[in-house]
Backbone as numpy.savetxt, mean C-alpha at the origin, in Angstrom:
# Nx Ny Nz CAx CAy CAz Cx Cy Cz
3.13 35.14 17.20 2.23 34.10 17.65 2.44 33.85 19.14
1.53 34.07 19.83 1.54 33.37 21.37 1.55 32.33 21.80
2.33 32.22 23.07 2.39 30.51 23.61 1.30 30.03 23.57
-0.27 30.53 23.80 -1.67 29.25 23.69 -1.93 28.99 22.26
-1.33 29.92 21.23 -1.47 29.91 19.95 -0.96 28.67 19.44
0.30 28.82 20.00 1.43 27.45 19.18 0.93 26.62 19.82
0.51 26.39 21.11 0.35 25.01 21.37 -0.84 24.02 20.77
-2.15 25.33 20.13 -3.00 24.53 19.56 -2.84 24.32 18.09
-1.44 24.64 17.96 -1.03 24.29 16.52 -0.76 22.55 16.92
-0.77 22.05 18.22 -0.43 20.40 18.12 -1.82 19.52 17.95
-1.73 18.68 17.53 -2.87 17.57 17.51 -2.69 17.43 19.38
-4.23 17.58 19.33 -4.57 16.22 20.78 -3.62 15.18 21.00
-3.68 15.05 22.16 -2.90 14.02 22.76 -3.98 12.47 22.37
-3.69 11.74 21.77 -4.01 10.51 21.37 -4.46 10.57 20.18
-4.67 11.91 19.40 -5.41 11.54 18.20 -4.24 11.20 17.28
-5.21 10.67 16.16 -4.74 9.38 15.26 -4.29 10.38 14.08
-3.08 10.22 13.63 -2.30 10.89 12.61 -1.64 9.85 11.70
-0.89 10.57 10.19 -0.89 9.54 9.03 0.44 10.18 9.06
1.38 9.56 8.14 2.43 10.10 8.08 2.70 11.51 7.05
3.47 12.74 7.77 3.65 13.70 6.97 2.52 14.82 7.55
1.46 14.22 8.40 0.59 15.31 9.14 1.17 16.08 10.05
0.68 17.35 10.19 1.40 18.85 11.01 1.09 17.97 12.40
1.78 18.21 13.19 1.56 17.82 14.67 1.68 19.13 15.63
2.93 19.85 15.03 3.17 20.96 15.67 4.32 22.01 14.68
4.35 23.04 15.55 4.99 24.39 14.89 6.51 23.92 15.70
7.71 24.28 14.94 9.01 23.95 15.87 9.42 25.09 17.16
8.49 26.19 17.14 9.00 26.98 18.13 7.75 26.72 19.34
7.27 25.49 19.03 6.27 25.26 20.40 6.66 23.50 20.82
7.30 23.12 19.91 7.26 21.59 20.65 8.63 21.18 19.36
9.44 20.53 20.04 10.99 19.69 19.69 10.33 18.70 18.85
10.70 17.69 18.21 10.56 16.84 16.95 10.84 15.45 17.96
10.09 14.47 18.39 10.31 13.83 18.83 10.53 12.60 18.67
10.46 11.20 18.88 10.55 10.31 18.47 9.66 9.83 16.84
9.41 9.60 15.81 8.58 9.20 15.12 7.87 10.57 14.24
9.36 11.36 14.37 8.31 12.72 13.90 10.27 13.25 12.73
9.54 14.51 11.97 10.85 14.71 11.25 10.15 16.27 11.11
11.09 17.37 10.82 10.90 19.09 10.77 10.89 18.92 9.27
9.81 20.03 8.88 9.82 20.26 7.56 9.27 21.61 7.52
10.08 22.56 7.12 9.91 24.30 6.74 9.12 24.41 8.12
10.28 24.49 9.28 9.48 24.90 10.69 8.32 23.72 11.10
7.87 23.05 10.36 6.71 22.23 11.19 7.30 20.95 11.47
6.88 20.18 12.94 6.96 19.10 12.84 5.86 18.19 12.58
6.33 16.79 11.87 5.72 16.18 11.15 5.58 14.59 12.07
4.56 14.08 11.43 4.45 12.40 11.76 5.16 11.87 10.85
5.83 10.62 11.08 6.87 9.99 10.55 6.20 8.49 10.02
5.27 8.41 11.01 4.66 6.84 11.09 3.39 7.24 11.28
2.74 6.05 11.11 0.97 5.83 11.33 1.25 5.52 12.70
0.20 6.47 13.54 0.14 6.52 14.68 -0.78 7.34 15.91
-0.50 7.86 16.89 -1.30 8.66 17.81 0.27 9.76 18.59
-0.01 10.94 17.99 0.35 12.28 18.43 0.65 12.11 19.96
1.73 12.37 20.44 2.49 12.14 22.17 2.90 13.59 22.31
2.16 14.66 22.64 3.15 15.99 22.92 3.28 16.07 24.52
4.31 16.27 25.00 5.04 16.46 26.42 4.94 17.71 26.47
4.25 18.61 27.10 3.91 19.70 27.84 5.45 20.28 28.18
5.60 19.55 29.22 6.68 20.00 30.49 7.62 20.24 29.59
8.23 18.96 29.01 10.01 18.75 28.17 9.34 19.35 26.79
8.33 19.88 25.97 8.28 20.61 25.21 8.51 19.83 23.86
8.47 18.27 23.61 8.20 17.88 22.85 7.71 16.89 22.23
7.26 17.06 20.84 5.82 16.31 20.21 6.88 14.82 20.05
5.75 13.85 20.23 6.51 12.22 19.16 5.14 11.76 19.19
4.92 10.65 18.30 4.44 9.58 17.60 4.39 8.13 18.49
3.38 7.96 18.42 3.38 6.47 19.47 2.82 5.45 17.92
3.50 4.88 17.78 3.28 3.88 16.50 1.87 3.22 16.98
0.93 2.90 15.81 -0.37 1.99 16.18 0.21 0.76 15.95
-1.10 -0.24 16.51 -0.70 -1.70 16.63 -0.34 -2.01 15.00
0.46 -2.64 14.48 1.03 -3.12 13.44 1.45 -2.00 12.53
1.38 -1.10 13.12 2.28 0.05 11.93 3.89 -0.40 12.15
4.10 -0.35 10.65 5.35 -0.51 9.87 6.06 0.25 9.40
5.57 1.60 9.52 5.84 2.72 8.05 5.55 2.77 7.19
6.13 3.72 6.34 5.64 3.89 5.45 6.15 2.68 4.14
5.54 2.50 3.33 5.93 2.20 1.80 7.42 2.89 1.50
8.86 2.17 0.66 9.50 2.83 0.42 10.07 1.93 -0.58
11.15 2.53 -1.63 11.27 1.87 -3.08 12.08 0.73 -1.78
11.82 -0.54 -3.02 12.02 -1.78 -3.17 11.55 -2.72 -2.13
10.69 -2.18 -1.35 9.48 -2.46 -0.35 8.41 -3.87 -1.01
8.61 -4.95 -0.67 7.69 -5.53 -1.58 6.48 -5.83 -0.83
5.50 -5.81 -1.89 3.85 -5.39 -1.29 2.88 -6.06 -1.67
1.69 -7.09 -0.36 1.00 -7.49 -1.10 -0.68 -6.81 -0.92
-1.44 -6.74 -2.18 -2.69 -5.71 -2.21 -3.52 -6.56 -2.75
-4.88 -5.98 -2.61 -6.10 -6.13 -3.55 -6.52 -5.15 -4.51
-6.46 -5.41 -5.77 -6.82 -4.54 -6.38 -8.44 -4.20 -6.29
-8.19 -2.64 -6.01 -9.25 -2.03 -6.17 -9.85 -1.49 -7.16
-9.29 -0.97 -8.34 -10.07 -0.63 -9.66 -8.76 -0.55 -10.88
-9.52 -1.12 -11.89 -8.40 -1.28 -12.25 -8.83 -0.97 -13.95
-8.02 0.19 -14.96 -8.38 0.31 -16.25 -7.02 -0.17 -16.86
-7.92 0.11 -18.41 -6.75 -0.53 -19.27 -5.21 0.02 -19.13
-5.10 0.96 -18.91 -3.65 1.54 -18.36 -2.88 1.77 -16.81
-4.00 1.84 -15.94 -3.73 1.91 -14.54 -4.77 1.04 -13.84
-3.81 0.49 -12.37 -4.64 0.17 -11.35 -4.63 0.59 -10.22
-5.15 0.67 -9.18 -5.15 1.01 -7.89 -4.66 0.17 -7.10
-4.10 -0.09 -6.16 -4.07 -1.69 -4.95 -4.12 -0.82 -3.82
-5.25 -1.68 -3.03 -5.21 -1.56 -1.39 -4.07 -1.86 -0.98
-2.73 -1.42 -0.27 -1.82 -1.97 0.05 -1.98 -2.95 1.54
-1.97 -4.03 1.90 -2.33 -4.97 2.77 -1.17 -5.12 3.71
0.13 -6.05 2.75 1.02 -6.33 3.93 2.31 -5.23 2.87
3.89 -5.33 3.91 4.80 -4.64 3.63 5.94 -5.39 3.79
6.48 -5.88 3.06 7.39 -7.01 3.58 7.07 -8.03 4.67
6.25 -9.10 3.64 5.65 -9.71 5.05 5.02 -9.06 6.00
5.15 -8.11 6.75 4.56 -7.55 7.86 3.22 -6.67 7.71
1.55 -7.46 7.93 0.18 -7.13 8.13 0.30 -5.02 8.12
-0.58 -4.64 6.98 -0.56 -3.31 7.52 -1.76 -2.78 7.58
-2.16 -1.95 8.15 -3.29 -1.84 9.07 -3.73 -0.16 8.69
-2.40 1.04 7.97 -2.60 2.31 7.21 -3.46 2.42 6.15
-3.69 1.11 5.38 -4.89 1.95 4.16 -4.09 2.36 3.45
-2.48 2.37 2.97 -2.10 2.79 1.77 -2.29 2.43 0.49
-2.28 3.12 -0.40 -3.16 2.72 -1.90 -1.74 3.29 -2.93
-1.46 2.22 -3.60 -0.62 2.15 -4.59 -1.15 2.23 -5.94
-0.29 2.27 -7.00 -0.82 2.58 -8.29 0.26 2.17 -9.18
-0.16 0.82 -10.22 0.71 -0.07 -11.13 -0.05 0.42 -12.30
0.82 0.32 -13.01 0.49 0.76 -14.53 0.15 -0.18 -15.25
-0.99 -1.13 -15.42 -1.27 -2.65 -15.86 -1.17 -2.28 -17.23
-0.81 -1.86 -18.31 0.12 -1.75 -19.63 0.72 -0.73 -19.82
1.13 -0.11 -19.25 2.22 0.94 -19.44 3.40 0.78 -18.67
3.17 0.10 -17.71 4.64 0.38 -16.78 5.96 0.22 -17.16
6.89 1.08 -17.33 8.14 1.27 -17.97 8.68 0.44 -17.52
8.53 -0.57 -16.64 9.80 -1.95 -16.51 9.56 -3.07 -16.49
7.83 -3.00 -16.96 7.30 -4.16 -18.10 8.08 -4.85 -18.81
8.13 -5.80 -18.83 8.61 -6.75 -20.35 8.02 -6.71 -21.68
6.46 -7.18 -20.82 5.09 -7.27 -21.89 4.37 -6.02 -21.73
4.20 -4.85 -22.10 3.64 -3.73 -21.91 2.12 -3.95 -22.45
1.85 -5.15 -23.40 0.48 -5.24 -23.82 -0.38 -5.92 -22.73
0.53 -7.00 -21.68 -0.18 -7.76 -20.83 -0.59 -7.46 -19.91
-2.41 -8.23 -19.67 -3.26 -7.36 -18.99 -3.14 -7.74 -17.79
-2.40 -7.02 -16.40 -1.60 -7.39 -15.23 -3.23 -8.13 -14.33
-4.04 -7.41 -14.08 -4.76 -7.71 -13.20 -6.08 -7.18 -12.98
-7.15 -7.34 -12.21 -8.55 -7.24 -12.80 -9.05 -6.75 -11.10
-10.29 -5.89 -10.49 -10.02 -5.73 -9.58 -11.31 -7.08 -8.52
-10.92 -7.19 -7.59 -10.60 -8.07 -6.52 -9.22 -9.50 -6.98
-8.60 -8.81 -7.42 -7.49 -9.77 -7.59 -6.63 -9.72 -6.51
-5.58 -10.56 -5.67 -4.68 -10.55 -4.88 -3.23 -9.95 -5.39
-2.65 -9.25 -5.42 -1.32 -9.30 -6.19 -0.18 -9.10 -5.26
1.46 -9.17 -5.64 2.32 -9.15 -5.25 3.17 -7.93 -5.67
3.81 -7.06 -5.33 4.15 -6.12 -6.38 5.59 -5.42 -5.84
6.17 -4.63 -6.23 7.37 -4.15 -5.72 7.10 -2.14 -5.22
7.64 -1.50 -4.43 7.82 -0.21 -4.77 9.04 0.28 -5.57
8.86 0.92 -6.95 10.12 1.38 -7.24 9.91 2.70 -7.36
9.56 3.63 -6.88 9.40 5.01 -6.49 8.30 5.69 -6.08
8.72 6.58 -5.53 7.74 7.40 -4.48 7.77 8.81 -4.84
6.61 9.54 -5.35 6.91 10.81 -6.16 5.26 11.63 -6.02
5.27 12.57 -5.09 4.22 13.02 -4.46 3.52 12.89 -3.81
3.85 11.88 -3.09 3.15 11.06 -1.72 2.59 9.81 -2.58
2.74 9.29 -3.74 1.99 8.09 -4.58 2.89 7.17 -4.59
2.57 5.90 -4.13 3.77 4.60 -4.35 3.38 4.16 -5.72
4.46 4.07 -6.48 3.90 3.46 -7.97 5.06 2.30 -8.16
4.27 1.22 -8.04 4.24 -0.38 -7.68 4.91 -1.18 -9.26
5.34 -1.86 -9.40 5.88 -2.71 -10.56 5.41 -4.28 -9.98
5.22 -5.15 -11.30 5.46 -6.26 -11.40 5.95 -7.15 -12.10
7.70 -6.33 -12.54 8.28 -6.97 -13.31 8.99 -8.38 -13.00
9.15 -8.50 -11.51 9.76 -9.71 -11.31 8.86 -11.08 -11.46
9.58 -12.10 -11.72 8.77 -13.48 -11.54 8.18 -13.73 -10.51
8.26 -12.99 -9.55 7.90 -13.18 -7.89 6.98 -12.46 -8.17
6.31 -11.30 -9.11 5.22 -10.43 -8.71 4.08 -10.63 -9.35
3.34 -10.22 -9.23 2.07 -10.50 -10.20 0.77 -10.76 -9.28
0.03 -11.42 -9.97 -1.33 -11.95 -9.11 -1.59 -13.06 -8.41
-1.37 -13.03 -7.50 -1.69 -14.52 -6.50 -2.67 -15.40 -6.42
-3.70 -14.17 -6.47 -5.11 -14.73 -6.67 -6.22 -14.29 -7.45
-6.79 -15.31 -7.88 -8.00 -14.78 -8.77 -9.01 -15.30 -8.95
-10.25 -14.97 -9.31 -11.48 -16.04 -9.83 -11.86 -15.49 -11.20
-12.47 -16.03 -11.63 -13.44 -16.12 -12.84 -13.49 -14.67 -12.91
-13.68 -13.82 -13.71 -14.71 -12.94 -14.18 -15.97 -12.91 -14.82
-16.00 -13.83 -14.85 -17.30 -14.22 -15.34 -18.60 -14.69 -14.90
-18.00 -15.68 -14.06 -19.04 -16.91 -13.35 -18.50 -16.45 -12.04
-17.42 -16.16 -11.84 -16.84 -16.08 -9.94 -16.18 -17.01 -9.35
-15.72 -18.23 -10.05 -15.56 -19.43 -10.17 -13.67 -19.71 -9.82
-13.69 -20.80 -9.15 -11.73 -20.79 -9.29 -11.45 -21.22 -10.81
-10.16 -21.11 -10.65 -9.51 -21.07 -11.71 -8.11 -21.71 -12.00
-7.63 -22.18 -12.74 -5.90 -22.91 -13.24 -5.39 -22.03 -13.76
-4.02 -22.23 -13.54 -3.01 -21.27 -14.54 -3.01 -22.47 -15.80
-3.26 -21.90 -16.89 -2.49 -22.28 -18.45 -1.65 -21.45 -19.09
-1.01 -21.56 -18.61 0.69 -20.57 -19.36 0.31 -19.30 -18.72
0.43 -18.14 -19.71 0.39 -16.99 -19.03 -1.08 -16.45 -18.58
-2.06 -17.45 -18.17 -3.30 -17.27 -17.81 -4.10 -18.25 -16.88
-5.33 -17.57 -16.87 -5.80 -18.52 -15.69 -7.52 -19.29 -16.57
-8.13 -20.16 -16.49 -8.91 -20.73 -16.67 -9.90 -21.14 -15.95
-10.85 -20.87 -16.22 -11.91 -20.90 -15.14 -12.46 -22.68 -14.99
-12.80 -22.88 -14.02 -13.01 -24.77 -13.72 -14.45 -24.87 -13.63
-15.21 -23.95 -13.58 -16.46 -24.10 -13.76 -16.89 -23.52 -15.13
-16.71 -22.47 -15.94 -17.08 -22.06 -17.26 -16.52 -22.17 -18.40
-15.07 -22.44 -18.21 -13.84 -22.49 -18.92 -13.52 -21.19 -19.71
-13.65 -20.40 -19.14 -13.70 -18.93 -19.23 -12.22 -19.04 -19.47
-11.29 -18.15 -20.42 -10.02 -18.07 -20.36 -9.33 -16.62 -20.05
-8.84 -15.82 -19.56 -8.43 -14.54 -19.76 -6.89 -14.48 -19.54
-5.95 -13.23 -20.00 -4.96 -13.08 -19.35 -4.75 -12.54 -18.30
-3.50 -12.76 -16.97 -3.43 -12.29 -16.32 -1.73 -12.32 -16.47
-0.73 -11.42 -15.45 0.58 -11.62 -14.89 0.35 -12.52 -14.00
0.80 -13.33 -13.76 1.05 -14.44 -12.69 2.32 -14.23 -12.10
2.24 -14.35 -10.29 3.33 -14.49 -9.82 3.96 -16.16 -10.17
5.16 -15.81 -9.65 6.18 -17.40 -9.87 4.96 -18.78 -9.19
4.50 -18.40 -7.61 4.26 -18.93 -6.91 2.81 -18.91 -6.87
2.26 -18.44 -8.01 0.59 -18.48 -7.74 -0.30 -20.16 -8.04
0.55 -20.90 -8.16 -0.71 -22.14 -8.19 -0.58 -22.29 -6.81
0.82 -21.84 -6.00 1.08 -22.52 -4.37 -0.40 -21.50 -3.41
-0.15 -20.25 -3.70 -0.88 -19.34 -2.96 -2.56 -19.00 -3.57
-2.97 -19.48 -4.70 -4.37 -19.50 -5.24 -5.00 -20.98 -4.40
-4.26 -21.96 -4.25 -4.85 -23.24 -3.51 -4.82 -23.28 -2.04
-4.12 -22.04 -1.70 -4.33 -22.00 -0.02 -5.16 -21.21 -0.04
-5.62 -20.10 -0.78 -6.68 -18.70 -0.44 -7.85 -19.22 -0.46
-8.34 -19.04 0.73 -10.17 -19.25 0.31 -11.05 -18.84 -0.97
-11.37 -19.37 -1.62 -12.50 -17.94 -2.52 -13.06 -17.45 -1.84
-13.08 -15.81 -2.75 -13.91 -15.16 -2.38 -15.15 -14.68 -2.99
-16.12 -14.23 -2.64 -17.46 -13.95 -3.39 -16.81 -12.97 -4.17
-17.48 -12.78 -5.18 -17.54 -11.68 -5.99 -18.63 -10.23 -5.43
């Protein structure tokens, strides 16, 4: 391979890369800040914009505004669920320990199957729900999320029905306009964080 060869093995200088994307070949550019070698290639480490140095010969990662990294076990995470069946859900991943994230990562909880369930029959969450959730492993680039703790669960919710807010009654929520009842997981703290959230439309 020739030197103009390898070098267009790098991303552009500013373009926008995800973590684990090729940036460059290791015999054309060093592994630089925000980057890690994998079978000869270097990689993005973080959500960010591609930095390759010509002269000193090597690639790094300029982190975007509020990138955090990546998701990693025991990472706790708060999402919106995006679709959600009787055995699996999806979540937009939002924040990462407290800290706003701005990557678009998408997690996946097992809303009756998840092996560190208590209640494996209980129906975790419905989608535009708010939830709280944990990472406990990472296994093919997929974060697969738990909400076994009292801290995790759903923060927020409305009606399914009407669209309407809603009360917790034990392990559920109640609708105040239809009296709609369903189950949900509730976090510890969801009457505190359902009365600060705006509704939202359905």
């Amino acid at each position: 391979m020739g030197e103009e060869e390898k070098l267009q093995k790098s991303k552009g200088k500013g373009k926008a890369v995800m973590p684990g994307d090729e940036l460059a070949v290791i015999e054309a550019f060093e592994a630089g800040s925000n980057t890690f070698v994998d079978n000869g290639e270097v990689r993005a480490l973080r959500v960010g914009y591609a930095e390759p140095d010509k002269k000193q010969r090597v690639i790094s990662v300029k982190p975007s505004r509020g990138s955090i990294g990546v998701p990693k076990p025991g990472d706790v995470i708060i999402g919106t669920v995006e679709t959600a069946q009787p055995s699996i859900a999806n979540i937009l991943i939002e924040e990462i320990n407290d800290q706003y994230s701005e990557a678009s990562f998408s997690g996946m909880l097992q809303s009756s199957g998840d092996p560190r369930a208590r209640d494996r029959r209980r129906v975790t969450c419905k989608p535009g729900d708010v939830v709280r959730a944990h990472v406990y492993s990472v296994k093919n680039s997929i974060y697969h999320l738990s909400v076994d703790r009292p801290e995790d669960g759903v923060l927020y919710t409305i009606c399914s029905q009407c669209g309407g807010s809603v009360i917790r009654v034990r392990d559920s929520v109640k609708c105040n306009e239809c009296g709609y009842l369903e189950e949900r997981k509730l976090a510890s703290d969801f009457d505190q964080y359902q009365t600060s959230t705006p509704q939202k439309a359905q």
